[in-house]
VEXFI-891012 format. One line per 8 residues: number of its first residue (from 1); their letters; for each residue x, y, z of C-alpha. Coordinates in steps of 0.25 Angstrom, whole numbers. Example, Ala and Ser with C-alpha at 12.3 -4.5 7.8 and 13.67 -1.06 7.14 Angstrom:
<doros>
1> as> 49,-18,31; 55,-4,29
</doros>
This chain:
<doros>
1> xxxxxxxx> 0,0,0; 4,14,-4; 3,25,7; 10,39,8; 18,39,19; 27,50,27; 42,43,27; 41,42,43
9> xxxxxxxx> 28,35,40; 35,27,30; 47,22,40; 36,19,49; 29,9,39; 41,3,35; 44,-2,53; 31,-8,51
17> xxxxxxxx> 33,-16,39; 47,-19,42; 40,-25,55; 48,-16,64; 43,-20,79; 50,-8,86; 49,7,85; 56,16,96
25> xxxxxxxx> 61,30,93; 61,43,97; 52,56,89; 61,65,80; 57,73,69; 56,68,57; 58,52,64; 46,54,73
33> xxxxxxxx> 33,49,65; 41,36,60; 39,30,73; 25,37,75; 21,29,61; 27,16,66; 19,15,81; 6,15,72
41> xxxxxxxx> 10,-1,69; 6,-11,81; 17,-20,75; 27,-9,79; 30,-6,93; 35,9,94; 39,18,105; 45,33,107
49> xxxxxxxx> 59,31,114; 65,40,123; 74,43,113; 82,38,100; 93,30,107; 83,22,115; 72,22,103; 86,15,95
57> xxxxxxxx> 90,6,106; 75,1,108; 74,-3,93; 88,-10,95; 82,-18,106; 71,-20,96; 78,-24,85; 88,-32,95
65> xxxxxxxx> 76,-40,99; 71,-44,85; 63,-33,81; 64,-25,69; 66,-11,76; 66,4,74; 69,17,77; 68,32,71
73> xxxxxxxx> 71,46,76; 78,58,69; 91,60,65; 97,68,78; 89,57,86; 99,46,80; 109,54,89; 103,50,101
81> xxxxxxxx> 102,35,97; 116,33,89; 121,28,102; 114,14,98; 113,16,85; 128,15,81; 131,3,91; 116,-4,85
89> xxxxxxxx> 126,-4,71; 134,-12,79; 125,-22,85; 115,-23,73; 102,-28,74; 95,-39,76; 80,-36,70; 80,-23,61
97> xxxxxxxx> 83,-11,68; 80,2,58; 83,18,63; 77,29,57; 83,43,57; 76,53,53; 85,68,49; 80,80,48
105> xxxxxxxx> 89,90,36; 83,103,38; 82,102,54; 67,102,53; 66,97,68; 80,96,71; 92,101,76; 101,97,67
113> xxxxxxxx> 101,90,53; 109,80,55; 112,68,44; 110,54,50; 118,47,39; 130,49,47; 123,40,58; 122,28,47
121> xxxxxxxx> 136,29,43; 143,31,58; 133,18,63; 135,10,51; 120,8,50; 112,8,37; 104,19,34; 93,21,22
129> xxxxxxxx> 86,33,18; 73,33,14; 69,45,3; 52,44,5; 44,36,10; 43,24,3; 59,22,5; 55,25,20
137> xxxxxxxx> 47,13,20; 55,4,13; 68,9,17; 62,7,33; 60,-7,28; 73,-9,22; 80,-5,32; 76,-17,42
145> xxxxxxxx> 81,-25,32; 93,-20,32; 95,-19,46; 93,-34,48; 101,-39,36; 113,-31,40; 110,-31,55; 111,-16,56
153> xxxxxxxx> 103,-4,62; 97,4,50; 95,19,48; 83,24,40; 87,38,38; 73,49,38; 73,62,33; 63,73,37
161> xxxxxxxx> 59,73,22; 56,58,21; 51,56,35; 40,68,33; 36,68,17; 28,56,12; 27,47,0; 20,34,-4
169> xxxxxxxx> 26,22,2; 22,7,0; 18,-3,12; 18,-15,14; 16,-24,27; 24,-28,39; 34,-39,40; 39,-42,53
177> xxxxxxxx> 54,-46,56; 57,-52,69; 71,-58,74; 75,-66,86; 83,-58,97; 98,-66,99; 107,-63,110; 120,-59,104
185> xxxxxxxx> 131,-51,112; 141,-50,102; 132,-43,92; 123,-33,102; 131,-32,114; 140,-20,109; 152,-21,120; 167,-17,115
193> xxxxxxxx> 170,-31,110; 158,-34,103; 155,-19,96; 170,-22,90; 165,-34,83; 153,-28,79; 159,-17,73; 164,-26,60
201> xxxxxxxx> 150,-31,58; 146,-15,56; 157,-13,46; 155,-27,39; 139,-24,38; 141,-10,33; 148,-17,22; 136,-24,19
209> xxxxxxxx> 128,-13,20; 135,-6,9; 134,-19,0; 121,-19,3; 118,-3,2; 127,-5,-14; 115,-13,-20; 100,-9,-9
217> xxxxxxxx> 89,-4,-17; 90,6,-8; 99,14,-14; 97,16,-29; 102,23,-40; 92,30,-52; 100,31,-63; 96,41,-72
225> xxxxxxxx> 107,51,-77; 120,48,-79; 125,64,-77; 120,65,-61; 118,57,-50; 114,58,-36; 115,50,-24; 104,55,-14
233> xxxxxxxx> 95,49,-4; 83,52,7; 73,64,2; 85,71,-8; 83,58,-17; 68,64,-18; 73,78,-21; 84,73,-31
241> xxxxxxxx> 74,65,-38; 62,76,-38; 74,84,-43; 82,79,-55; 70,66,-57; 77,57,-65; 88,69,-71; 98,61,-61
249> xxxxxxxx> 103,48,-56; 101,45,-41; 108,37,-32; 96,35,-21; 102,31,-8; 92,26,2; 103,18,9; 113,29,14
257> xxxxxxxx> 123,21,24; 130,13,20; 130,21,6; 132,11,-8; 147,14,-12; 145,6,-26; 132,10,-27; 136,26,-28
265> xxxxxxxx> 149,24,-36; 139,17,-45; 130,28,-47; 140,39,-47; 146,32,-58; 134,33,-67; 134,47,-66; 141,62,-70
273> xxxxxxxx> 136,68,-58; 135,65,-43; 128,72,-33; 123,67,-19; 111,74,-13; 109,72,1; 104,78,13; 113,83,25
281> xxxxxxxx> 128,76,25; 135,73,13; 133,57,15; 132,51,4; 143,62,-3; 152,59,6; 151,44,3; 151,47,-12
289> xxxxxxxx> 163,56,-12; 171,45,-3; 168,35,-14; 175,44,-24; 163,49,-32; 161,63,-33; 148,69,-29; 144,81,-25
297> xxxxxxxx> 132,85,-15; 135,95,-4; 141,105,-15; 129,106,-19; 118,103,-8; 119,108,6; 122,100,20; 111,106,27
305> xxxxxxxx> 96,106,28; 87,95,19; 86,96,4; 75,99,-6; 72,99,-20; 75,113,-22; 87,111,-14; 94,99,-22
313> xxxxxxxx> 89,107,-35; 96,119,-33; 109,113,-30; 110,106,-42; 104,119,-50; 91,113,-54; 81,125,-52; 74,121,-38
321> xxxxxxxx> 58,121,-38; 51,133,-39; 43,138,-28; 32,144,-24; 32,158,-18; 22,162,-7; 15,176,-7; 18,177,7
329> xxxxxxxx> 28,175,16; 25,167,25; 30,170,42; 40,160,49; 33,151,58; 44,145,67; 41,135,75; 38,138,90
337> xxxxxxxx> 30,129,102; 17,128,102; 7,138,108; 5,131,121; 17,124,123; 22,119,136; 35,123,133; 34,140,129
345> xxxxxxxx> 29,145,146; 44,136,149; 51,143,141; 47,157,141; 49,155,157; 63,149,150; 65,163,143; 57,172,153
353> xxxxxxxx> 69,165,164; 82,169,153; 85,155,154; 95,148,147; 88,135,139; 95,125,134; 82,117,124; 82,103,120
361> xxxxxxxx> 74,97,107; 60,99,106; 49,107,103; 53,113,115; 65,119,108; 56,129,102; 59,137,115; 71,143,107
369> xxxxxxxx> 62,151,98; 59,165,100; 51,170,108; 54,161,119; 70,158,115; 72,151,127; 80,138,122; 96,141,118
377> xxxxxxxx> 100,126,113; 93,114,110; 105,104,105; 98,89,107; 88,79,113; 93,83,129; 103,91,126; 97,103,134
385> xxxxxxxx> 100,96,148; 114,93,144; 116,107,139; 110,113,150; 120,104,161; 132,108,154; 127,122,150; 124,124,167
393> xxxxxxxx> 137,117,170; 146,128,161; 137,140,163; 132,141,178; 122,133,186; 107,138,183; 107,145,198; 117,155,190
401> xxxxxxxx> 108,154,175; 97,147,168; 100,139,158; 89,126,157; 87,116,149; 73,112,142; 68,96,136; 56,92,132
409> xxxxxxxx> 51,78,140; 56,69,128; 69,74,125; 71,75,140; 69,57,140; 76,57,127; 89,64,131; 86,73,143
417> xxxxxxxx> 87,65,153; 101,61,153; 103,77,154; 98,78,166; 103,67,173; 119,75,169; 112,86,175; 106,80,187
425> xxxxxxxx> 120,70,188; 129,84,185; 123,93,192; 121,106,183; 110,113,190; 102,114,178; 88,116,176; 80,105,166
433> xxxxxxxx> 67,107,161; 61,96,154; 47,103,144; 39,90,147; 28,91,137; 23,76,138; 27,74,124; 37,73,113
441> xxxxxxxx> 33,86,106; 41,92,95; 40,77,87; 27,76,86; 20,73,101; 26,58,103; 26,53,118; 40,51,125
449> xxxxxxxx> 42,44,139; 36,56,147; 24,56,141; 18,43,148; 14,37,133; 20,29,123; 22,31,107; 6,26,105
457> xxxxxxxx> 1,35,116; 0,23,127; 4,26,141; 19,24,144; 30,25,153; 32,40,158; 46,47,162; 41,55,174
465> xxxxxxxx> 48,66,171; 50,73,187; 53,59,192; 63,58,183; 71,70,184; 71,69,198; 78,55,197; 88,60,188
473> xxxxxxxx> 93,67,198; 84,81,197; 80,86,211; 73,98,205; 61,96,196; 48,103,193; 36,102,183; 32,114,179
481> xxxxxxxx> 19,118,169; 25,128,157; 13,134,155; 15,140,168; 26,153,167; 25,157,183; 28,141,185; 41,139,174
489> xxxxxxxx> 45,153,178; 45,148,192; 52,135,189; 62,141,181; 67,149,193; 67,139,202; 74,129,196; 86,139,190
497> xxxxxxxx> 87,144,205; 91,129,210; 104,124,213; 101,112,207; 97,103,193; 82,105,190; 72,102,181; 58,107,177
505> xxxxxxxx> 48,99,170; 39,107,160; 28,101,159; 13,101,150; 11,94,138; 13,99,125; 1,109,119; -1,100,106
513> xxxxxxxx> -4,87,115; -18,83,111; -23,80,124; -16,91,128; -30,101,134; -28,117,132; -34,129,136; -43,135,129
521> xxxxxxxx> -34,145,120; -31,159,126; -35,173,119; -28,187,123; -38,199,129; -35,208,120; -38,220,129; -27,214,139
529> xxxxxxxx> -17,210,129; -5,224,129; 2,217,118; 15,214,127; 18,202,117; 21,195,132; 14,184,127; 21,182,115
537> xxxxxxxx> 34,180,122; 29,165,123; 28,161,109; 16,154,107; 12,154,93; -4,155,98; -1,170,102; 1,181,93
545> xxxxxxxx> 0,196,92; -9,203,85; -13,219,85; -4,221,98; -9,209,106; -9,196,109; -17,186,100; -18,170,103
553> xxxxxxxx> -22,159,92; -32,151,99; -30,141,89; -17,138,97; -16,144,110; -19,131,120; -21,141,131; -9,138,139
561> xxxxxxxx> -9,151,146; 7,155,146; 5,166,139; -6,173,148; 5,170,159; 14,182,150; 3,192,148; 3,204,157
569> xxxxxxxx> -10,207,154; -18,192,157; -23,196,140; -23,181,139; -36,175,142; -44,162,140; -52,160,127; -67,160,129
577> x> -75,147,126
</doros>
């Protein structure tokens, strides 16, 4: 059966007909609906883990016990779990085990760009790449076959392109693959003296791998014009083809570690011309260059930022397509938090205090933005506890500044809480505030070990998030309500003041939840209302200024009240009826 599929959706499809058992990962955009797609199949067990080292070490355990396994999460989560991932090259698997890596070129929703090529080659796993969504499918498919036959971890490398955009894609039904669990020390027991005689098995299966990579249908080449060629792969095989059509030859890589040396010497032979187009690092340039061929790529197309159409066209003097131009300009709308978000009556106590912020990753971290400007860094998952310890240790104690650190509830179980425990253990007298929403926010709403609910909404096991502190070591803890300014103002003073570590728990649930109940929406007395703009120093999107005074959108204001705490006047009242 036919069926337009997103590329997530696809990889998703392709776990179930594989027959994948298993599923752990951790949200990251543009990984997270791959795992969202796969729990809707009851012959898949899914979960969220707390993070992308355990959610890859789980589906190791999986695959260890005879199960075809898998994980998925973006491409600066695959930092997290490398740890694994390199020594899993070394052990191999025992049923398939595939990881998905999503990379985000043009930093969509990320802080960096990164190319997750580098990972395959440094592990010596295979890694495909999918250019739509029916290659999603199959190539999710090919790649357990793979892993078995070569007894490897596989990479399926996603792009924010291909995860998001759809195509057709044909399904077919489920197969399901078990093996049998057998102890075998030498092989999974990665001590000194077995690693080193693992190690020979890694370079002899590369090998293979190569061999294997030479003649897979894969890779392809679409020989079509003698006077240029291109080796490309992912979404710029899309472009070149929507560009030059049949005009060139193509060298169609969807296997990219271990690239084909004959395979490439083959095709360049056949042509004038060679060119590789390819996003981020020069990859597959590099390889070709070391093979003796010359090529050109990053003369011509840039190192940054994802391609396009126009983009490639242009660099090879082809007239891009033309646009349309719009009558209007249209205004900027920069992305700020939600009207009603727990997060804004915190930080403008943050701001209203000069405090210093160090931020962590989140919706959270639009806290930096003007007007409330209160975040200075935001580095990594957890990095804002860490920073902050060694940013108190250098620079004074909090009793001499105010330099805090802000995470949300799920990157404080993904990486946050090691960060206090070196701050509890080491004593900086730092002050933590943990922005417990009860929900994973910026990726889409998905449940996370504070939130007392599992991937399919089913109660759970909850991280009591004050027991917890405290048994790290925190004396000092305290819950306090952000839509309440007297209270965080309060808080915030108190804490600083202490000779001693801290944290604040921050705590209501995100505006957008659906069983979230609000207020009814606020309205400003016009006859009240002095136009001191004292309002606006919030930033909720649901206030505005009109005719010199203050406006609310009722079609967003959720009636959360920290705005009538700043007015002066008391010119924000309740809406009638």
């Amino acid at each position: 059966m036919k069926e337009l599929m997103l590329g997530n959706k696809a990889v998703a499809r392709g776990l179930y007909e594989a027959g994948v058992c298993f599923v752990s990962s951790y949200p990251g955009t543009p990984s997270t609906e791959i795992t969202e797609e796969a729990v809707k199949f009851d012959e898949i067990y899914c979960e969220w883990a707390p993070n992308e080292k355990v959610a890859m070490e789980s589906a190791f355990g999986a695959s260890l016990a005879g199960r075809r396994a898998f994980c998925a999460q973006k491409h600066v989560g695959l930092n997290v779990a490398a740890d694994p991932l390199f020594t899993m090259s070394y052990t191999g698997v025992n049923a398939g085990l595939v990881v998905v890596v999503a990379d985000d070129a043009g930093m969509h929703s990320s802080q960096n760009e990164q190319d997750s090529r580098h990972y395959a080659i440094a592990a010596k796993v295979p890694m495909l790449e999918p250019s739509d969504s029916a290659e999603a499918l199959e190539f999710t498919k090919a790649a357990y076959e793979i892993s078995e036959q070569f007894d490897t971890p596989v990479l399926i490398k996603m792009c924010t392109r291909v995860a998001h955009s759809q195509s057709v894609v044909e399904t077919s039904s489920r197969v399901e693959h078990e093996k049998v669990y057998e102890k075998n020390i030498a092989k999974y027991v990665m001590m000194p003296g077995n690693a080193k005689k693992r190690h020979p098995v890694v370079e002899e299966r590369t090998k293979n791998l190569i061999a294997y990579a030479e003649t897979t249908p894969l890779n392809r080449a679409e020989i079509s014009s003698a006077e240029i060629g291109i080796i490309t792969s992912s979404t710029s095989y899309q472009y070149v083809k929507e560009i030059f059509g049949d005009s060139v030859s193509v060298l169609k890589l969807g296997m990219v570690n271990p690239l084909p040396p004959e395979l490439i010497k083959n095709f360049a032979a056949k042509v004038q011309k060679l060119y590789v187009v390819e996003e981020l690092d020069a990859v597959i340039e590099s390889f070709v260059k070391a093979l003796g061929i010359a090529v050109e790529g990053e003369k011509i197309l840039p190192r940054i930022d994802e391609f396009s159409q126009n983009l490639i066209a242009k660099a090879f003097g082809k007239n891009p397509a033309a646009g349309v131009e719009l009558a209007e300009n249209i205004p900027a709308r920069p992305p700020v938090m939600c009207a009603g978000c727990p997060h804004r009556g915190l930080f403008y106590s943050l701001k209203k205090r000069k405090c210093t912020v160090l931020g962590d990753i989140g919706c959270y971290t639009l806290g930096a933005v003007p007007p409330l400007g209160a975040i200075e860094m935001t580095l990594c998952m957890g990095a804002s506890i860490g920073a902050t310890h060694g940013f108190n240790k250098m620079l004074g104690e909090k009793s001499e500044g105010s330099t805090v650190a802000v995470i949300g509830d799920s990157t404080f179980v993904h990486s946050g809480m090691t960060a206090l425990a070196n701050v509890a253990y080491n004593q900086s007298n730092s002050t933590v505030i943990i922005l417990d929403n009860s929900i994973t926010g910026m990726t889409g709403h998905q449940q996370n070990p504070t939130t007392g609910f599992n991937i399919k909404g089913d109660p759970a096991g909850k991280i009591n998030l004050e027991a917890l502190v405290k048994s790290m070591g925190i004396n000092r803890v305290r819950v306090v309500d952000p839509y309440n300014l007297a209270e965080c103002d309060a808080a915030l003073k108190e804490e600083l003041a202490a000779a001693e570590p801290s944290v604040i728990i921050s705590r209501r649930p995100c505006a957008l939840l659906k069983y979230v109940k609000h207020k009814p929406p606020l309205k400003v007395d016009a006859e009240k209302c002095i136009g001191c703009k004292s309002c606006m120093k919030i930033g909720c999107p649901a206030i505005s200024m009109r005719n010199g005074k203050a406006v609310v959108d009722a079609t967003q204001c959720v009636g959360c009240g920290v705005c009538s705490q700043l007015c002066p006047k008391k010119a924000f009242v309740a809406q009638e009826g």
